[in-house]
Every structure is written in C-alpha cells, then in structure tokens.
NUBA-696896 format. One record per residue (C-alpha): x, y, z negated; residue number from 1. Coordinates in nm, 2 decimals. Example, Ala and Ser with C-alpha at 12.3 -4.5 7.8 and 13.67 -1.06 7.14 Angstrom:
2
      px      py      pz  num
    1.23   -0.45   -0.78    1
    1.37   -0.11   -0.71    2
//
This chain:
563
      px      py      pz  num
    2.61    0.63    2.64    1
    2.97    0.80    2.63    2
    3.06    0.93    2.26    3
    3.27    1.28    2.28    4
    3.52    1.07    2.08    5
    3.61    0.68    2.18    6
    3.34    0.50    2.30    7
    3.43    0.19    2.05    8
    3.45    0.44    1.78    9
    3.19    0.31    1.51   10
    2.91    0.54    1.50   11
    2.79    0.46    1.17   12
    3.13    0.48    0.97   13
    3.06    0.60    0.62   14
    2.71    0.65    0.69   15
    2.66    0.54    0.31   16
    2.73    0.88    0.17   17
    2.54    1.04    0.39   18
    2.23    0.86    0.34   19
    2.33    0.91   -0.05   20
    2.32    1.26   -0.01   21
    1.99    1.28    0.20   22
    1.81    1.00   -0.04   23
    1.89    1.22   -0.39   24
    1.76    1.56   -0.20   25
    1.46    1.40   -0.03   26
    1.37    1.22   -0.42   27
    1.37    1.59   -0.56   28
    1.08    1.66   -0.34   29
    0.81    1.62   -0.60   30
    0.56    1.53   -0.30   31
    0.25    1.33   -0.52   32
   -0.01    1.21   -0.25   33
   -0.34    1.39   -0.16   34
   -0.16    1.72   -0.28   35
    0.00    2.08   -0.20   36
    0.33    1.93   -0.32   37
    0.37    1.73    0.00   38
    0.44    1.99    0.11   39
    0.76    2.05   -0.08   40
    0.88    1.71    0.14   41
    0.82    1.91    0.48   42
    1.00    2.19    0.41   43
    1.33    1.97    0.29   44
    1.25    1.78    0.65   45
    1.29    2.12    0.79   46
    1.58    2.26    0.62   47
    1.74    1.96    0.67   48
    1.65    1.90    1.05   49
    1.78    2.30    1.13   50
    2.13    2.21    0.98   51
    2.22    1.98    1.24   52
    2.38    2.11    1.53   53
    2.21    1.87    1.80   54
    1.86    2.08    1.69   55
    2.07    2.40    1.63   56
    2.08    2.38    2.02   57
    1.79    2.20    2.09   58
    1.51    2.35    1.85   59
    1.23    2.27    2.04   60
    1.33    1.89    1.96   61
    1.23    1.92    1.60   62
    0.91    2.09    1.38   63
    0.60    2.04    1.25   64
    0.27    1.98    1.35   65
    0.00    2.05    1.16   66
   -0.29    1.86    1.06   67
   -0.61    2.02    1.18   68
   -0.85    2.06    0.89   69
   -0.68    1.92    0.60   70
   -0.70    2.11    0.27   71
   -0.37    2.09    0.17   72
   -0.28    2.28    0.51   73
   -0.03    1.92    0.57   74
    0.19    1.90    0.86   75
    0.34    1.60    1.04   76
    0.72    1.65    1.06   77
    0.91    1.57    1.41   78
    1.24    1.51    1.52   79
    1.37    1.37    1.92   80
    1.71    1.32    1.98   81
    1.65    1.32    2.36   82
    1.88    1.12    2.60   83
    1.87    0.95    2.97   84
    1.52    0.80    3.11   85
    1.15    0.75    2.95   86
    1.24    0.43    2.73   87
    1.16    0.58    2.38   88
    1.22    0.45    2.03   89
    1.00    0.58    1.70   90
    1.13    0.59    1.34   91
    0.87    0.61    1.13   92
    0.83    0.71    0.73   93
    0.60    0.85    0.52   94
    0.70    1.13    0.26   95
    0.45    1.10    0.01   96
    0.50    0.90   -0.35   97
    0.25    0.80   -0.56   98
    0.23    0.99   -0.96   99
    0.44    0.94   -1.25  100
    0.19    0.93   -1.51  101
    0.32    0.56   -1.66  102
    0.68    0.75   -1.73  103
    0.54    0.89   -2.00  104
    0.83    1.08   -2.17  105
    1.07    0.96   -1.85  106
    0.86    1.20   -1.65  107
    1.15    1.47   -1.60  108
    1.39    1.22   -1.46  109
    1.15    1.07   -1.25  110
    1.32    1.22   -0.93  111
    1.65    1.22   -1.09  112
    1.78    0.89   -1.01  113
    2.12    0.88   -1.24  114
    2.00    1.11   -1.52  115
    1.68    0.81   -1.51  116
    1.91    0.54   -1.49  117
    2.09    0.68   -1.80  118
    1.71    0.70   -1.99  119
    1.65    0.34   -1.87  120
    1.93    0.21   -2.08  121
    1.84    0.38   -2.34  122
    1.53    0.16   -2.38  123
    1.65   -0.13   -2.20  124
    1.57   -0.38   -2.50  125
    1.20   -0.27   -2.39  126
    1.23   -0.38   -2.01  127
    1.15   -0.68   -1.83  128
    1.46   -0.90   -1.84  129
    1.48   -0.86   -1.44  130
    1.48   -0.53   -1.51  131
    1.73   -0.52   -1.77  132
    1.94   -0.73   -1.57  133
    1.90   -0.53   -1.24  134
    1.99   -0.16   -1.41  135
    2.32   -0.35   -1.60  136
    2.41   -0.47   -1.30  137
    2.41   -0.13   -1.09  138
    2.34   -0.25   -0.75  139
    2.00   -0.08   -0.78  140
    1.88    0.32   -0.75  141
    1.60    0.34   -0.98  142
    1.34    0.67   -0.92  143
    0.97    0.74   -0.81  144
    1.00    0.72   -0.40  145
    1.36    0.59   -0.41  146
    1.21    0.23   -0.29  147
    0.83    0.35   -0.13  148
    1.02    0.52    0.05  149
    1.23    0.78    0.05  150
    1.49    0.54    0.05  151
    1.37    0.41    0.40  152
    1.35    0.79    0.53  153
    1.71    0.89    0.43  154
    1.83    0.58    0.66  155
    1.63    0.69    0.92  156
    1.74    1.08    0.90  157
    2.11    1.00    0.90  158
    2.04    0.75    1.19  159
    1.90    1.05    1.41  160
    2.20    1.28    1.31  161
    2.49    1.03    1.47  162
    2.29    0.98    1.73  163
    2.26    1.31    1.78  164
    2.61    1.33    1.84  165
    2.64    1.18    2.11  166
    2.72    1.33    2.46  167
    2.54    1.09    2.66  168
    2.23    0.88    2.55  169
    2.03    0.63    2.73  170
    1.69    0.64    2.59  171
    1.53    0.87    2.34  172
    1.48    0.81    1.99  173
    1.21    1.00    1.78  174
    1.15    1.04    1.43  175
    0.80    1.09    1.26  176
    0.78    1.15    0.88  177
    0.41    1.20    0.78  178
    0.20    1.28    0.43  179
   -0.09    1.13    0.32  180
    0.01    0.74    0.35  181
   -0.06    0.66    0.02  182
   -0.42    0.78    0.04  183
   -0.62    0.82    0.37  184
   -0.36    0.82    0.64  185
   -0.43    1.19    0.73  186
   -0.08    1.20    0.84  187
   -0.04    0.89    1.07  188
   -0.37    0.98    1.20  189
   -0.27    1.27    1.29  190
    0.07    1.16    1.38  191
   -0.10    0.96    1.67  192
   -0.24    1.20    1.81  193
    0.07    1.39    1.83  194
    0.27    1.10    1.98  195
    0.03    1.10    2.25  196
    0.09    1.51    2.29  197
    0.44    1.39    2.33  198
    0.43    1.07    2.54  199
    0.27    1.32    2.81  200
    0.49    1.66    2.77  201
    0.84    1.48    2.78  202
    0.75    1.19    2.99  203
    0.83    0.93    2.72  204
    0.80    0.57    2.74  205
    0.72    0.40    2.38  206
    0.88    0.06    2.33  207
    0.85    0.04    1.95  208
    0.80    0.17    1.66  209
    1.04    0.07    1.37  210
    0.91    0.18    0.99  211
    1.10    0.14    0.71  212
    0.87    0.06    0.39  213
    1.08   -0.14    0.16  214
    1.07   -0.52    0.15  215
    1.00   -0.78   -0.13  216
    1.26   -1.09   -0.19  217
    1.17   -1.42   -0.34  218
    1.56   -1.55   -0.23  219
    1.78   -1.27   -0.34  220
    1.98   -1.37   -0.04  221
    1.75   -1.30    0.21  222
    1.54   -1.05    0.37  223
    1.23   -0.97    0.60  224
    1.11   -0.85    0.91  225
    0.75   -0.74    0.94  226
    0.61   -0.76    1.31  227
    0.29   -0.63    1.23  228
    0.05   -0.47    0.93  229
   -0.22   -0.64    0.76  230
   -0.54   -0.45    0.83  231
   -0.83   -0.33    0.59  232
   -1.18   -0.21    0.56  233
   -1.37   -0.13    0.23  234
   -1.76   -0.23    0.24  235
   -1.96   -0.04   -0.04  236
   -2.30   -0.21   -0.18  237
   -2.60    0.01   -0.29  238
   -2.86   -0.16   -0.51  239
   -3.14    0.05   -0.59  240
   -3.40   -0.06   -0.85  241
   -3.72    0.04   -0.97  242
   -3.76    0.17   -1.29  243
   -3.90    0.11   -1.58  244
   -3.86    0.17   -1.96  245
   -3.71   -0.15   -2.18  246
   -4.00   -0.25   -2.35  247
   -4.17   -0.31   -2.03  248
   -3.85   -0.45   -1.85  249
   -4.05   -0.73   -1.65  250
   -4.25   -0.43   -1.44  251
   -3.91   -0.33   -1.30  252
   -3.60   -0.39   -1.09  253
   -3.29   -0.38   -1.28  254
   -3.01   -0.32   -1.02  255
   -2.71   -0.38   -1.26  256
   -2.89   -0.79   -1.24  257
   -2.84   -0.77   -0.83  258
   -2.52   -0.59   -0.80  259
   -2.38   -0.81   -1.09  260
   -2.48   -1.13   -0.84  261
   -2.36   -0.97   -0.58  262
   -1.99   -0.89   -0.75  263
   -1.95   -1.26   -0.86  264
   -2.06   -1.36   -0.51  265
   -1.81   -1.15   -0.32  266
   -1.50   -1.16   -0.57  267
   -1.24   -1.38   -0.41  268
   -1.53   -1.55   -0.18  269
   -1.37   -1.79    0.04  270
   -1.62   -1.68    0.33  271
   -1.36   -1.39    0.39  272
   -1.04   -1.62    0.42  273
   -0.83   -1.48    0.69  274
   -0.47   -1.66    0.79  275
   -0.30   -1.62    1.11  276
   -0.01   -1.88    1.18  277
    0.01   -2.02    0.81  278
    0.01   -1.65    0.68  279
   -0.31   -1.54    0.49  280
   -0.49   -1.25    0.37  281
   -0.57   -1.16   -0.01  282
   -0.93   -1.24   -0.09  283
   -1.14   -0.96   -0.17  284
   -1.18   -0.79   -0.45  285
   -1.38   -0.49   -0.66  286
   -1.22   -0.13   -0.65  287
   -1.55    0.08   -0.77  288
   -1.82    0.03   -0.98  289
   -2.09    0.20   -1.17  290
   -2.47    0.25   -1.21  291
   -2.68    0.58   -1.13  292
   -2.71    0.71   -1.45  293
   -2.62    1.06   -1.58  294
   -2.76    1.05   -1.93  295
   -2.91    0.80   -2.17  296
   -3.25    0.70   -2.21  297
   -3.44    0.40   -2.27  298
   -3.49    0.32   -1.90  299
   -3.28    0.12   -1.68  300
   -3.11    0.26   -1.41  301
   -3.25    0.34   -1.11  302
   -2.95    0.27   -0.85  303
   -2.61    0.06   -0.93  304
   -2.33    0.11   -0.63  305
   -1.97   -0.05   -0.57  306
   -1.71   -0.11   -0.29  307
   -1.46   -0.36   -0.27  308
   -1.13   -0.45   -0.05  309
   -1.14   -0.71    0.22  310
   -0.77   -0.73    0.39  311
   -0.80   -0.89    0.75  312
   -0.51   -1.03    1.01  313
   -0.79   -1.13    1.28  314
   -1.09   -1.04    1.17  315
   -1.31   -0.75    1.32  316
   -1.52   -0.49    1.10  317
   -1.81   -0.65    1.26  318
   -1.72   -1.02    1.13  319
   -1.68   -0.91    0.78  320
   -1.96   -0.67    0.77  321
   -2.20   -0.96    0.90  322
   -2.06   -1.17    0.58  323
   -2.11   -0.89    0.36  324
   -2.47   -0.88    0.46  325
   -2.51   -1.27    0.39  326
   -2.40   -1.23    0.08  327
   -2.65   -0.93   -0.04  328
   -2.95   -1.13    0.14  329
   -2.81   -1.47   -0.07  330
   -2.75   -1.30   -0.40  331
   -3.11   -1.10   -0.37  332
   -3.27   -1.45   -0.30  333
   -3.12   -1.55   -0.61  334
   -3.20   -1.30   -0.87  335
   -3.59   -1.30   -0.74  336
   -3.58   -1.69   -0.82  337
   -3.45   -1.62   -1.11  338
   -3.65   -1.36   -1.21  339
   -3.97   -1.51   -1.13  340
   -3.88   -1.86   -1.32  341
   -3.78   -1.62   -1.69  342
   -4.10   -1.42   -1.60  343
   -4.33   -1.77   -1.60  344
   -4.13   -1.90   -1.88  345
   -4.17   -1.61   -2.12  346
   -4.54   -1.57   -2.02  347
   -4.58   -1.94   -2.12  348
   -4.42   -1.87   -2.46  349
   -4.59   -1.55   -2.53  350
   -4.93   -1.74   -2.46  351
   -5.00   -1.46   -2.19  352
   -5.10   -1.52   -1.79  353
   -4.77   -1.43   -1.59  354
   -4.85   -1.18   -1.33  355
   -4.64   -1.29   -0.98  356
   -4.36   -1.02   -0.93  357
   -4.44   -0.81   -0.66  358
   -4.02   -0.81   -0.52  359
   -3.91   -0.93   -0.18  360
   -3.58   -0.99   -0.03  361
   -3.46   -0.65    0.16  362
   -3.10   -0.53    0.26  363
   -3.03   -0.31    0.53  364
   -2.72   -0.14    0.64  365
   -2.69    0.25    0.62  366
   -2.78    0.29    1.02  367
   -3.12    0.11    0.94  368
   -3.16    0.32    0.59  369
   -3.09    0.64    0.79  370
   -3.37    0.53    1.11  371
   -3.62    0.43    0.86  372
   -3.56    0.81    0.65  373
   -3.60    0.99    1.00  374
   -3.94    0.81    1.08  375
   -4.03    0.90    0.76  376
   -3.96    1.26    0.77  377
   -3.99    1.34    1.19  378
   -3.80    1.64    1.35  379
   -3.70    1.80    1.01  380
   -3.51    1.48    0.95  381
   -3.22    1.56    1.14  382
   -3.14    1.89    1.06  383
   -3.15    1.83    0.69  384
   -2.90    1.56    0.73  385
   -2.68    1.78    0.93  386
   -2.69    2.02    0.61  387
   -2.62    1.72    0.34  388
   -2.31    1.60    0.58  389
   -2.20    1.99    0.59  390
   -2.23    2.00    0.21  391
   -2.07    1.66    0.14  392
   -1.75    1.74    0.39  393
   -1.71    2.10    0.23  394
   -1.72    1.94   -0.13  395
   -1.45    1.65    0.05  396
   -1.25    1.92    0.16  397
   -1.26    2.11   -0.16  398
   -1.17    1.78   -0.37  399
   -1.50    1.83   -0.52  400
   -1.56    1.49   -0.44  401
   -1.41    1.17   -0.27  402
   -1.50    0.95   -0.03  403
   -1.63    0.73   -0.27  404
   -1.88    1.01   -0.39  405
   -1.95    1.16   -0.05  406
   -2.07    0.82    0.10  407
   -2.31    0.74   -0.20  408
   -2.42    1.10   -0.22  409
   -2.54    1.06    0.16  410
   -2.71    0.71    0.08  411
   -2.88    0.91   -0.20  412
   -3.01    1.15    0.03  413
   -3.16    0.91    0.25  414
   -3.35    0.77   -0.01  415
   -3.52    1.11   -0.10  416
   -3.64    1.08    0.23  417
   -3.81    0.75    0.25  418
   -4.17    0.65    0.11  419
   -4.04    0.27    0.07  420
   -4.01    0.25   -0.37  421
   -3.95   -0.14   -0.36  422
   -3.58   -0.22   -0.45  423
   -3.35   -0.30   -0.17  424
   -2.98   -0.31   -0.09  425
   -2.76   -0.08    0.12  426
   -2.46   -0.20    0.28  427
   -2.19   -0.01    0.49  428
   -1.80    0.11    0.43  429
   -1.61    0.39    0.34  430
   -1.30    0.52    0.48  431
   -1.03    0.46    0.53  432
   -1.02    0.17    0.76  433
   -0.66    0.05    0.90  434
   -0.69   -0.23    1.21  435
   -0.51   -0.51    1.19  436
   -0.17   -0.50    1.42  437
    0.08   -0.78    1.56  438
    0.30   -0.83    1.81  439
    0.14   -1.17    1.85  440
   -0.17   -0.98    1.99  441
    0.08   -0.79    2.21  442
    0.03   -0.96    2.60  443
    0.33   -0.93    2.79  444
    0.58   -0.79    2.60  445
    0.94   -0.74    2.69  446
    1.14   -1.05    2.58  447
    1.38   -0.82    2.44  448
    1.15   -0.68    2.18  449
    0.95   -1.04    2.15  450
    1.27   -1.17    2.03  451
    1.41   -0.90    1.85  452
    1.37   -1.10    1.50  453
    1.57   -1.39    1.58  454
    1.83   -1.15    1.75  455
    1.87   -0.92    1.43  456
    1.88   -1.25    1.21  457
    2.15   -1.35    1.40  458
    2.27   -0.97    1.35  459
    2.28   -1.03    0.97  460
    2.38   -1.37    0.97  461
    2.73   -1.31    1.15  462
    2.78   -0.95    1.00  463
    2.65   -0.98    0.62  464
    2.61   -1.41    0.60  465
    2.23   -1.29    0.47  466
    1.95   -1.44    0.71  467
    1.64   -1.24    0.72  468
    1.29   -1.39    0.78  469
    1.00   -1.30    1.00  470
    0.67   -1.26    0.88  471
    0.37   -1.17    1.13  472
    0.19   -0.89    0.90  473
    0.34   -0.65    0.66  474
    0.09   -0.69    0.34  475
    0.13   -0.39    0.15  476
   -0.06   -0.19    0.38  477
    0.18    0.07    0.62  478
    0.09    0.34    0.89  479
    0.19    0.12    1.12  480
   -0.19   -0.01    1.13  481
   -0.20    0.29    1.36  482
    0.02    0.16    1.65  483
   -0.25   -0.04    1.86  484
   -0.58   -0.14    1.83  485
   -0.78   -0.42    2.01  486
   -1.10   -0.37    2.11  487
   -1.14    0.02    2.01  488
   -1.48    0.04    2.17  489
   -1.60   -0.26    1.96  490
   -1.46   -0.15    1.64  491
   -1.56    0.22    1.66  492
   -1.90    0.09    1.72  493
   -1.90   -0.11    1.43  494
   -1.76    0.13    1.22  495
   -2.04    0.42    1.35  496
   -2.29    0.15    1.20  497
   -2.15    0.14    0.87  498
   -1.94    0.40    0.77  499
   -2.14    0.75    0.73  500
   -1.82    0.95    0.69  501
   -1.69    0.85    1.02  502
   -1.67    1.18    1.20  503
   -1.62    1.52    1.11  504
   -1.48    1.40    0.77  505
   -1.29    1.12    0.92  506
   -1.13    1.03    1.21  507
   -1.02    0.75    1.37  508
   -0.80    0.84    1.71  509
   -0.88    0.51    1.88  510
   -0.86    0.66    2.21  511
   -0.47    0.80    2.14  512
   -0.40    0.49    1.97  513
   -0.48    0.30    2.29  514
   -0.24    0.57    2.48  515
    0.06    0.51    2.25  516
    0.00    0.15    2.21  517
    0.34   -0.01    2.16  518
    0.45   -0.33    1.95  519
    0.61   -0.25    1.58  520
    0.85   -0.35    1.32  521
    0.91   -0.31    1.00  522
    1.28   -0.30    0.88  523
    1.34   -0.15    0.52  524
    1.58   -0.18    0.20  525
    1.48   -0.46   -0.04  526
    1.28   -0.27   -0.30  527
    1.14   -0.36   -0.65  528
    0.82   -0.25   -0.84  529
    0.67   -0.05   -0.64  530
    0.46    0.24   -0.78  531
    0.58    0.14   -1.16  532
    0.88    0.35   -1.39  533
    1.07    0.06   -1.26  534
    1.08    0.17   -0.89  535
    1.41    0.10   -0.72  536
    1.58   -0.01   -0.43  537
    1.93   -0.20   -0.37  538
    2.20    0.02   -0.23  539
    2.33   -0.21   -0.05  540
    2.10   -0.24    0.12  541
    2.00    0.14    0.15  542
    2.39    0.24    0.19  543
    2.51   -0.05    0.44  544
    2.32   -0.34    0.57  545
    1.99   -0.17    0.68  546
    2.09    0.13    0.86  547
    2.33   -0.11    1.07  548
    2.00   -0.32    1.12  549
    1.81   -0.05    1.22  550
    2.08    0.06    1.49  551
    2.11   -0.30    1.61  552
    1.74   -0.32    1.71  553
    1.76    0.02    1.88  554
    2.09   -0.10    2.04  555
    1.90   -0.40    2.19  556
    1.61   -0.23    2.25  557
    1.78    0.07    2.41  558
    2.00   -0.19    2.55  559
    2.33   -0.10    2.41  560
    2.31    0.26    2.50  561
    2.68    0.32    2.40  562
    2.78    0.10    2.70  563
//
C-alpha cells in the first residue's frame, strides 16, 4: 500500500488525540442496554462515519443495518475501508453500557469523564485504596463505557480513518459496532448475518476478527491476548408440587424441598468442570429463583422454578444438559427417601399407622412435557400452543416480560394441558446461548494468524518492554462467541430440545455463522471494574500502546500492506 504522503511516514502519529476526541463523544452517548437510547450510539457512529472524507466519497462503504424485529427498532452500524484483493479484516465493538444506578448522586457525570474524575476526589477517602491510588495517579479515564468499551471502539474508529487515507490498500478492513451485547446479543446476531450479506456482495475473504473488550491485569506490567470466548448456556429447572394446605403438609409435594436439593446439588457441582489446556471454566451458579405463588395462603406452593449459569470451553449443550438431568433425577431420589423416612418417623411418634407416600421419581425435559400435553389434548393441541407462543413473543417484544417469564409462562401452559397431577420436574434452557470459540478448534489455520500472539508479544516487547500473554478463552463473555461454531447441526438440535424460545423469539444464525467462520482475537486497553462507579481504563493504553497493537496484527495479517 502507497500512502499519498511518504510511504515510511507513520500512519498512526498523534493518533492519541484523536482517539481522545472520539472516546469523550462516543461516552456521551447515554446508550443503557436493552433500550431506545442505544440508539443515541448509532447516530454518533453515523455522524461521525459521514465526516470522513474516505466515506464522503465512498458512502455506500458505511450505514446501518437494521435488526429485523427488535423493539427498540436497533441497527448494526458498518464501516469498510475497501482496498486490493478478498483478504478482509473485522473490528469489532459493541456500543451498549450497562446502567448507572450504583452512582447514586455521581449519576450526571457518569458520561463525563473529567467532570467525574473531579467528583471522585471529592470522596476519595471512601474508595478502595486501588482506587484512590489509581484516580491520584492520573493514568486512568474513569466513566460508565470508558473501559466496557467505548474505550475499545474509539481505537478502533480512528484506526479505520488513517487507514482510510490511504491511496492504495492491500486488503480490506471492516468495522462492525453492534447493540445489545450486554443483554441477548441481538446485535452480533444480527451482525452475522450481515457479515455473510457482505462476504457475498463484495467478494470478501474473512481472516479474523479482532474485538476490543478491555482486559484485566494481575502484573501491572503485562497484558493479554484472548484467542477465543468462553461459551454459555442457562438451564432452567421447574419443580411442580402438589398441593396441599399446612396442616395436612404430609398429603402433599412441597416443591421449594426438591428445588432446594436441586440448588445445593447444582451450585458449584464439580460434574460441570470444564478446563481446556490448564484454563478452566467458572462453576455454575443460581441467577433466578422463586416459587409459583401470587398471594398468601396457608397452602404451599404449587410450582417452584430457577435457572442457573454453566460457562463451557468444550463442552456441548447436549453434555451439560445430560448432567443437569442427573442431577434432578438424583436430587428427586433423595427428597422421596427423605420424605418417606420423616413420614414413618413422625407416624411412630404420633402413635398413628403411616400411610406409604404415593410419589415417584419423574423429570422430563420440556420436548417430553410438550409430547405428553399434545397426547393429552389431540389436534387442538397445536394450535393453542401456536397462540400461547404468539402471546408470549408479543409480551417479549413489548418488555412485558423476559425471557425468563416467557419460558416459564410456556411450561405453565403445558401443564394446563396434561392430566398427569403427580409432582415432577422440568428441565430445559433459556436464551441466550453463546458457543464456545478458539482458535485451538480452528484446523488449518494460516501460520500467520496461528502465531499472531507470540508475534505481537514480540511487538510489545521491543516497542513498549511490556510482554503480553495468551490466554485460549476470553471469560467475561464477548460477541465474539459468534464467529464460529462446531457442530451447528448438533447444537441446534440440542438446543430445539430444551430451549422453547428458540425460534421466532430467538435466533441463533448457525448457518451464517458457519459462512463467516473465521478465527478471533481479542486485543483491548487494560480496564478496571467493570460495570461499577469505578469503571476506567488506562490511557496508555487507550491513547498509545493498543492502537499500535491493533495495527500490528492487521499489518501481519494483511501482510504489511504499506509495503
């Protein structure tokens, strides 16, 4: 590639201010997650994106796609700078933060980085002492989104404008900013499929996709490299009892009991221990849950229901579904045991004849709840079904409920339609589900990218005297779950078993994923508490070393396009 200027002329002189500039404008985008205000993020993408000259001339290179259906009318913003051949390289960010409702009275400087930084010290004697230390220091840019990761998008938005002005440019390089990756990953979702829209109209050839999420430091001296994104899937348990009023509590089914065996019996079980090359998963752990009742009375409840996290690196949604049905059958087997020896014992005390317990072991998961409702109920069945899952995505749509709700509001259903009274348990998962991605599970990949961690290492090493580490799975959950997928068929199989919101409410693009399949990285500033007042990121990193970073793997990957 031939620069208008020198060729040797650095590209990314002063680069710092501009990604300064870009950073404190794309903060004051007040765009909280799963709302309208994301909005306010896509049309700073756009005002900014139609100010460069490059897409001044060339503005069918840049807009925004929207995402079909979504009730916040979202769009997925776009950039290409466009150059010589197919070989194509993404940036990737998302534009959504998470609320500001533990700033309390900070809240108007939230997106106000230095008029925050001036409130910080005025309460400084209340922070953490890393925290203290960090904002006396001034090598950090505290704000909501300056880390998670606006912060990452501003390096990638000035990248795109120098390379955009460049005569000649070997390669392409496209940037995709997208809502929603705090919540369900409407926008990557979507994202794909618009990568794939774009892999066939301008003939591009993906060879990675760098994001820029911020990255966590034990050594403040060096950094990380992510080659891949820890996966997740969210299994929901449905107990339902039989009821009965307290004073009679031994002809019922309490399903608080059950579910309260099954919670201890799934919280950090060891059964779901996942580690790839000396790098494991969290163990799982309870996000929601709550019994069936609406109003008090002297009855126990009739249902109790819950879902919890299981993070994978290898594991399928087949494997850990298959535990999570162990479990239930384990933890039933245990509370009838249980139940039947306190029913014996307390007849014995009471001098009265214990009458056997008429309870047996039963857990199915929602595919097997739904066959046994539609013999039940015959051709009616299906279109009253069809009628519930139109009413529970129009109340999804309208935020009337979540996906939480809409899941257990279906299971509810069913069970209006069955004849079957005796207590059982219903297993399945609610959206949304992100695979687990690595290069490692890459075959054949170009040596260039394969060793593209120990080159930029070597990058930082000589340039900055800071080494940076490789790690096979980024942990905090990114979009870049989205960039490959082994064994779609499998997985959506699995997933049409267990998770009844998988369709019209939610998607997953396996077959666009497989299209676009291309390895991933994750290069980003080194940010601090995420998601708390204390948000920040080092500017150091944001102004210098990680936008050179960035470059360098495009350089290699691009192979040197400037020469």
């Amino acid at each position: 590639m031939d620069e208008k200027q020198e060729p040797k002329k650095d590209l990314l002189a002063g680069i710092g201010q501009d990604i300064k500039d870009v950073v404190y404008r794309y903060v004051k985008a007040e765009s909280f997650t799963g709302t309208a205000g994301e909005r306010q993020s896509e049309r700073f993408l756009l005002a900014h994106l139609s100010q460069i000259p490059y897409f001044k001339e060339h503005p069918d290179h840049y807009g925004a796609a929207p995402i079909p259906g979504d009730p916040f009318n979202r769009s997925v913003c776009y950039a290409m700078v466009k150059g010589e051949g197919q070989d194509t390289v993404v940036l990737l960010h998302h534009q959504d933060v998470v609320g500001v409702e533990d700033f309390k009275g900070l809240r108007p400087y939230a997106f106000s980085p230095d008029q925050l930084e001036q409130e910080l010290f005025k309460i400084k004697a209340s922070l953490p002492q890393e925290v203290r230390a960090d904002l006396e220091g001034g090598r950090f840019l505290f704000g909501r989104g300056t880390a998670d990761m606006k912060g990452g998008g501003a390096i990638q938005l000035a990248l795109l404008e120098r390379y955009s002005r460049l005569e000649r440019f070997h390669g392409n390089v496209l940037l995709v900013a997208v809502p929603d990756e705090e919540n369900l990953s409407a926008g990557m979702r979507a994202g794909v499929k618009l990568l794939a829209e774009l892999k066939e109209t301008q003939g591009l050839r993906y060879k990675l996709m760098i994001n820029s999420e911020p990255h966590g430091r034990e050594d403040p001296e060096q950094g990380m490299f992510s080659e891949g994104s820890i996966g997740k899937i969210m299994p929901f348990v449905y107990v339902r009892g039989y009821l009965s009023h307290i004073s009679k509590n031994f002809e019922g089914f309490n399903p608080l009991n059950l579910m309260s065996e099954i919670v201890r019996n799934v919280e950090w079980n060891m059964d779901f221990f996942d580690s790839v090359e000396q790098e494991s998963a969290p163990l799982p752990t309870w996000l929601y849950l709550k019994d069936g009742k609406t109003h008090y009375d002297v009855s126990m409840p009739l249902s109790a229901s819950g879902c919890f996290s299981v993070m994978t690196l290898n594991q399928s949604p087949a494997c850990v579904m298959e535990k999570v049905e162990a479990i239930c059958k384990a933890s039933f087997e245990t509370v009838l045991t249980d139940m039947e020896g306190k029913n014996k014992n307390f007849a014995q005390l009471a001098g009265a004849e214990a009458k056997e317990l008429p309870w047996k072991v039963k857990v199915v998961n929602f595919q097997q709840l739904k066959k046994e409702a539609e013999e039940n109920c015959g051709s009616q069945f299906r279109k009253a079904y069809e009628e519930k899952m139109a009413e529970v995505a129009q109340a999804l749509n309208e935020g009337r409920l979540n996906m939480i709700e809409g899941t257990f509001a279906l299971v509810e259903f069913l069970f209006d339609q069955i004849h079957d009274l005796a207590p059982q348990v219903v297993y399945g998962a609610i959206p949304p589900y992100y695979p687990n991605v690595c290069n490692l599970y890459i075959q054949d990949m170009d040596p260039k990218i394969a060793d593209l961690s120990k080159t930029l290492d070597e990058f930082t090493w000589q340039t900055y005297g800071q080494h940076y580490g490789k790690e096979h799975f980024f942990t905090g959950i990114s979009d870049l779950s989205y960039t490959s997928m082994r064994d779609s068929a499998g997985t959506l199989e699995s997933l049409r078993t267990f998770m009844p919101l998988l369709g019209d409410s939610y998607q997953i693009p396996a077959e666009e994923i497989q299209r676009i399949s291309m390895p991933c990285i994750n290069i980003g500033p080194w940010g601090k508490d995420l998601h708390k007042l204390t948000e920040r990121v080092n500017k150091e990193d944001l102004y210098e070393r990680t936008p050179r970073i960035i470059n360098q793997a495009i350089s290699t990957v691009l192979e040197d396009p400037r020469v």
